[in-house]
N, C-alpha and C positions, 0 to 999 in steps of 0.2 A: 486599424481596427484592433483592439483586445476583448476580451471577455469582460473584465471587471466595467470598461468604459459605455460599453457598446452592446452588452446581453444580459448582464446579470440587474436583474431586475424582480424581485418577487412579488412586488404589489401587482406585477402586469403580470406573471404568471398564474397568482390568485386571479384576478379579473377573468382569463382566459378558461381559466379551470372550471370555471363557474359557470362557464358555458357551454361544456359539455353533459351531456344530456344520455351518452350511452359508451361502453366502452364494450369492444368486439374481443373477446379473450381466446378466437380462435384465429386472429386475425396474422397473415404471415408477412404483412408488409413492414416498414423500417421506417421510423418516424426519422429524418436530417432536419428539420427546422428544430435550435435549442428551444424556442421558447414554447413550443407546440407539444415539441419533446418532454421538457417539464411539466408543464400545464397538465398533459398526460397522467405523467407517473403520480403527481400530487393526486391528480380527481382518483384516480386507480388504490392510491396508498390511504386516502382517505373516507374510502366511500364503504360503507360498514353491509353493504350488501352484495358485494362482493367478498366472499370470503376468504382466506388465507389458504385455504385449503386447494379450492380452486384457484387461484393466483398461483399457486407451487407448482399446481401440474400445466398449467398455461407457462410458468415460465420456466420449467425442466423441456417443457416441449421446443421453445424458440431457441433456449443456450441448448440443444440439441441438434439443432436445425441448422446451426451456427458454427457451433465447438467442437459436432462429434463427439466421440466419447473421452477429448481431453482434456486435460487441468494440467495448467504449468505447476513444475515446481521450482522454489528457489530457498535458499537458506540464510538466512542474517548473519555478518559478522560487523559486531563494533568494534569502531577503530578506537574509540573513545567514550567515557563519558563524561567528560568535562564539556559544559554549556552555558553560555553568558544565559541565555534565555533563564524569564522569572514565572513561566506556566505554571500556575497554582497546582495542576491536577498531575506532574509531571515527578517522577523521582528523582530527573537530572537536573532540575532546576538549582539555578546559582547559589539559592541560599539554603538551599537542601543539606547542612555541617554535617546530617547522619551519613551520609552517601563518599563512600572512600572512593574517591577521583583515582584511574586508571587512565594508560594511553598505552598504545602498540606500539612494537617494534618492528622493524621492516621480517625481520626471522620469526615473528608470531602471525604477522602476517599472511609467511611464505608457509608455515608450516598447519594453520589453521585451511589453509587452502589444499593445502597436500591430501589433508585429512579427508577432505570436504570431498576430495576428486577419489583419492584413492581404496577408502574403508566407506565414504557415506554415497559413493555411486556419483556422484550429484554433478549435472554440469549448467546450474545455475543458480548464481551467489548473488547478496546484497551488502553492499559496505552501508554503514550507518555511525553517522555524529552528533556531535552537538548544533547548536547554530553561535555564531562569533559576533560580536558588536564592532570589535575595532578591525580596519579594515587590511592590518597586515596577516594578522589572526584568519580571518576569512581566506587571504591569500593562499598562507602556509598549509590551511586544509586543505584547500581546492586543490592545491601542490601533491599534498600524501594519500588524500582520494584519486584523483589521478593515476596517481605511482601505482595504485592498490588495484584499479581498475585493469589497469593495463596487464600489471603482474597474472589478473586472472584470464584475463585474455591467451594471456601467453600461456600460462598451465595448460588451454584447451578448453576453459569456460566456455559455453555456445552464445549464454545471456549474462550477463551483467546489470547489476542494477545499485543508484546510490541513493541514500536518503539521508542528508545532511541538511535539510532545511531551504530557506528560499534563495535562490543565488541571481546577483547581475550578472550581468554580459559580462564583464570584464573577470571575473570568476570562473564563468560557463567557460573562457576562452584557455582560461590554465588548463583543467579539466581536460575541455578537447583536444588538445596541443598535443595528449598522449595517446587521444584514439584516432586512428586512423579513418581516413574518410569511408573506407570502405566496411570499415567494421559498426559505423553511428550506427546503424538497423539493429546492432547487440547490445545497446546500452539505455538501461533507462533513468529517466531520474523520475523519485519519489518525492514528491512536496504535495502532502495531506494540506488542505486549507485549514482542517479543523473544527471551522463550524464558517458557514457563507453568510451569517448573518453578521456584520460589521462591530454593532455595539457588544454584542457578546463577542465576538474575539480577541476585544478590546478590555473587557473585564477579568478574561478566564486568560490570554496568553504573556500577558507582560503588562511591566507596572512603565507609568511614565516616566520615561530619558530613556529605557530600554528598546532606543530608535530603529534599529532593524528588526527585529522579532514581532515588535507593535507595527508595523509597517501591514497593515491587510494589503493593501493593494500592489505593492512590492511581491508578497507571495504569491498572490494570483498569477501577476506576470511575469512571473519565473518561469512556467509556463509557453507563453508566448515568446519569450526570448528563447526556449530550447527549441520550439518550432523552424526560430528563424536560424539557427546554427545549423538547420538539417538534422537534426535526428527526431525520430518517428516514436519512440516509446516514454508513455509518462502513466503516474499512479497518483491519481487524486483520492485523497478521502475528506471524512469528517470523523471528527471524537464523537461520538452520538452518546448523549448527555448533557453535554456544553451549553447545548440549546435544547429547550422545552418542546419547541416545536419543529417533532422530528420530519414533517412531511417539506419543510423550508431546505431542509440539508439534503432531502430526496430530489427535491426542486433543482437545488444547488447543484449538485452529481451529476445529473441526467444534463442538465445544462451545458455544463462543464464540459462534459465527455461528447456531445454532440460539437459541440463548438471546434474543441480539437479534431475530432475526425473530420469537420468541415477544413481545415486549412493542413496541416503535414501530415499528422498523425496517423498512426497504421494501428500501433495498441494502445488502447487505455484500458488503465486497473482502475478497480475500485477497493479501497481501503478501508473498516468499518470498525474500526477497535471501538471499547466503550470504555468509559469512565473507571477506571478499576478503583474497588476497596481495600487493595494496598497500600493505595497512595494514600489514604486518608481522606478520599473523598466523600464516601458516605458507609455506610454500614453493611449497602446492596447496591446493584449494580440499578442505575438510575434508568435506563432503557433494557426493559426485562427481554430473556429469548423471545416471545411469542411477537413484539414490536420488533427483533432485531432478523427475524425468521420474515416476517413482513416484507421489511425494506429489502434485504437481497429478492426476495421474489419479484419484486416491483421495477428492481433494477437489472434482475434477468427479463425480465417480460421486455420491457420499454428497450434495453439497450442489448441485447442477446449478442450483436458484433464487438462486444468491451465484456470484461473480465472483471466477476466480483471475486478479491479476496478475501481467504481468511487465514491468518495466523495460529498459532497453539495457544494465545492467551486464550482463547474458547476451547470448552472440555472436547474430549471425544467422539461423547454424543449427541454433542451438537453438529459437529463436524459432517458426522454420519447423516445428520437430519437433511442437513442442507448440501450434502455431495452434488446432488444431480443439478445444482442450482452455480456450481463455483462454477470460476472460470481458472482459479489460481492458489494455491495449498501453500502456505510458507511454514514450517513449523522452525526454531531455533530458539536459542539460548538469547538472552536479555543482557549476556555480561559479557565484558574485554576479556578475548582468551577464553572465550567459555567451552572450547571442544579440546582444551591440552589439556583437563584433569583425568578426565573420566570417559573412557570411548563407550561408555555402554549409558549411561545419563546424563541428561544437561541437567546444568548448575542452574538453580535460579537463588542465589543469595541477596537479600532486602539489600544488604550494607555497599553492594556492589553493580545491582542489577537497576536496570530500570523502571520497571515494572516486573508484576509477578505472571506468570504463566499457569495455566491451570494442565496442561500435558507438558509432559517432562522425556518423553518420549523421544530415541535418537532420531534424525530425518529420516535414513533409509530404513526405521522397523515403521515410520508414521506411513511413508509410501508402498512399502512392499505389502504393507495390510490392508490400504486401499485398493492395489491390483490384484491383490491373491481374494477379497469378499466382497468387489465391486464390478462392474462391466469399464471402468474407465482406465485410461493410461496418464502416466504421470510423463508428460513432456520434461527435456532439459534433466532426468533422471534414467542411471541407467539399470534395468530392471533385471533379476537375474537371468534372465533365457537371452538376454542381450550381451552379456558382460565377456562371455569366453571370446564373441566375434569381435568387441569394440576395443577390448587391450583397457586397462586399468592404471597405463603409465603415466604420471602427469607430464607434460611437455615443459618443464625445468630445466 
């Protein structure tokens, strides 16, 4: 069985949807069937009398019911931004000549991690790469993602998490080779779909002969082959923009995230970046907050046991808006090396970076300002009334 072959279906999730007739917003039960699950979120995301308002306090109630008053946190660091992939909306893309191509050294590595553990509190990190077409290229990352994985293991990392795109088994197994069986429960992989609908992912991620990246259904199943190696943590999103029809990628999500928790899986994130105006994709951002404040609601109501993230590319106060709705806080740098220049702000340079960030904020002033004006705790972060008991050593 996989998802892509055997659940993802949105004509029969509209169908389904269509026939719901009332939705219970006090309700504390837990939908496990995906398709039920979707069908759900769509009639909920799309029903214009239901208000947003109420949907926020319905689903601060359930990710409450669920999360308690935590929110993971973890921090990004690129190993790279060299990328075969030809994503229109993407700044790493291959034909991107403005973009000065970077790559890491194992001592940038080691000492972006030091920083990470030692001055930013933090004891959970994400490596992030390009994605490779030829398949020794794929090897060698999977090899230095690996190496990088591990390395933070070894510092004393709690979580680890990588997002280098969509990988085979034979990939997954380099990778693994360096984590321990006992450690799989601390390692996630991140592979965003992008958008669930097929022909738009085909328009917006890559041009044809660009066979691994164009590959939909390869990404899906990246997925399902991390299931089957045993480990329990994965982060799906969508680019919301990509597609017009944002209640299909709600569909998508909720589908997704059920389906996994139905076979290994212990955590799923949700992912929710939009179409940034850096990149040159439009003038504004194509899925305004009040649509983007929606869908996290929809997707704390329906799935309150999975985790909606958000990154820094969203300002402050939006952050603030939708606190009581995450499940997961990432703020970081967009560039290679982006914590050796400057310990008090991240870099976000066009010539270098990926995308643009709208908070430039270090991680531990983003966290220590959530728990000093909020009721919640920042997991995977050590907070200061913690710091004198837990030692600040990295384990190097």
């Amino acid at each position: 069985m996989s998802f892509y072959t055997d659940v993802l279906n949105y004509e029969k999730v509209k169908t389904l949807a269509a026939d719901i007739d009332h939705i219970d917003l006090s309700t504390t039960k837990i939908i496990k069937d995906p398709d039920v699950a979707a069908a759900t979120a769509l009639s909920i995301y799309n029903n214009n009398d239901i208000s947003t308002e109420a949907l926020i306090e319905a689903g601060k109630r359930r990710k409450k019911a669920y999360r308690k008053n935590n929110i993971i946190g973890f921090v990004p660091i690129y190993l790279t931004n060299h990328c075969d992939g030809e994503c229109k909306m993407c700044g790493m893309r291959k034909n991107n000549d403005s973009l000065v191509r970077q790559f890491s050294t194992p001592s940038m590595i080691d000492e972006q991690l030091k920083f990470l553990y030692e001055q930013q509190h933090m004891r959970g990190v994400a490596f992030l790469t390009g994605e490779y077409n030829d398949g020794f290229a794929r090897s060698a990352n999977a090899f230095i993602v690996g190496y990088a994985l591990r390395r933070a293991l070894d510092f004393g990392f709690k979580t680890v998490y990588m997002n280098i795109g969509s990988l085979q088994p034979e990939y997954m197994e380099i990778i693994a080779d360096f984590i321990k069986p006992e450690d799989r429960h601390r390692v996630a992989m991140c592979v965003n779909q992008e958008t669930y609908n097929e022909t738009m992912y085909t328009r917006f991620m890559a041009q044809e002969g660009d066979a691994f990246k164009a590959n939909f259904k390869n990404r899906i199943d990246s997925h399902d082959s991390w299931s089957k190696m045993g480990f329990v943590s994965h982060q799906i999103g969508s680019l919301l923009g990509v597609n017009k029809d944002v209640g299909e990628e709600v569909a998508g999500l909720i589908a997704h995230a059920k389906y996994l928790m139905s076979t290994t899986a212990k955590t799923v994130f949700f992912s929710l970046p939009r179409l940034n105006p850096a990149l040159g994709t439009s003038n504004k951002k194509l899925v305004q907050d009040d649509a983007l404040v929606r869908v996290i609601a929809t997707l704390a109501f329906v799935a309150p046991e999975s985790a909606v993230m958000m990154t820094t590319r969203e300002t402050r106060e939006l952050q603030d808006q939708v606190m009581p709705l995450l499940g997961c806080l990432a703020p970081g740098t967009p560039e290679v090396g982006g914590y050796l220049n400057d310990p008090e702000m991240m870099p976000n340079n066009e010539k270098v970076a990926q995308f643009r960030i709208s908070d430039t904020r270090m991680p531990r002033d983003t966290f220590e300002r959530v728990e000093a004006n909020t009721e919640f705790n920042i997991l995977d972060f050590v907070s200061e009334n913690n710091r004198a008991e837990t030692g600040l050593v990295a384990n190097h």
